[in-house]
C-alpha positions in Angstrom: 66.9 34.8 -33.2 65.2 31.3 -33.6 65.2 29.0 -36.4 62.3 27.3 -35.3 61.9 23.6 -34.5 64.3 21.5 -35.8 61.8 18.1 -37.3 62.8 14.3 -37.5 60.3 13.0 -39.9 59.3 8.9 -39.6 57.0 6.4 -41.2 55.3 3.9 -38.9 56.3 0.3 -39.9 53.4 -1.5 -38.6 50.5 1.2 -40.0 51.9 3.5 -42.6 51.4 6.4 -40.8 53.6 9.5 -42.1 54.5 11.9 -38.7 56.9 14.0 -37.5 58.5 14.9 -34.1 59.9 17.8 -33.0 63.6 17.8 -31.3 62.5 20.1 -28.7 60.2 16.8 -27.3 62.9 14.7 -28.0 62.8 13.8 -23.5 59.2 12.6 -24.1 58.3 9.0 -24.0 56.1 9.7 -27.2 59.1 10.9 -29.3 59.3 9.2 -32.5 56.3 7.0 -31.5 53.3 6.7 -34.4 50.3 8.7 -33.5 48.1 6.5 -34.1 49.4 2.6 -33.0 52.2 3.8 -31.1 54.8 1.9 -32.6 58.6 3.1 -32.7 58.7 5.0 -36.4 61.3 4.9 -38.7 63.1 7.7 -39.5 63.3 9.4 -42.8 65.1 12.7 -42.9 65.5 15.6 -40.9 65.0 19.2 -41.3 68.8 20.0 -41.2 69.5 17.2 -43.4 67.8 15.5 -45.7 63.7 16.4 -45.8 61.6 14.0 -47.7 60.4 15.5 -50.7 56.9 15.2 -49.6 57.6 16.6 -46.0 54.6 18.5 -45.9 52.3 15.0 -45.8 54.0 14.4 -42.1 51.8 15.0 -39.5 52.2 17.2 -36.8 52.5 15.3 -33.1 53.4 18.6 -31.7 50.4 18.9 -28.8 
């Protein structure tokens, strides 16, 4: 049985940028990186923790 992918959502400190990464890419040198300026995000919950009430505004950066 799967649970499905277990998400670390971030903010971008430099642009703003609301993403999320999944744990299964959590090898890749993208992991955690902003979309769209690359910067290291800031994390802000987790799917088995604490999701941010507005967790559906994250974007994807699953390819």
């Amino acid at each position: 049985m799967s649970w499905g992918v277990y998400w670390m959502f971030y903010r971008c400190p430099d642009c703003g940028k609301k993403f999320k990464s999944g744990a299964d890419t959590i090898t890749e040198a993208a992991f955690g990186r902003c979309p769209a300026c690359g910067a290291e995000g800031k994390l802000v919950g987790e799917s088995g923790g604490v999701c941010p009430p507005d967790a559906m505004d994250y974007e994807d950066t699953a390819d």
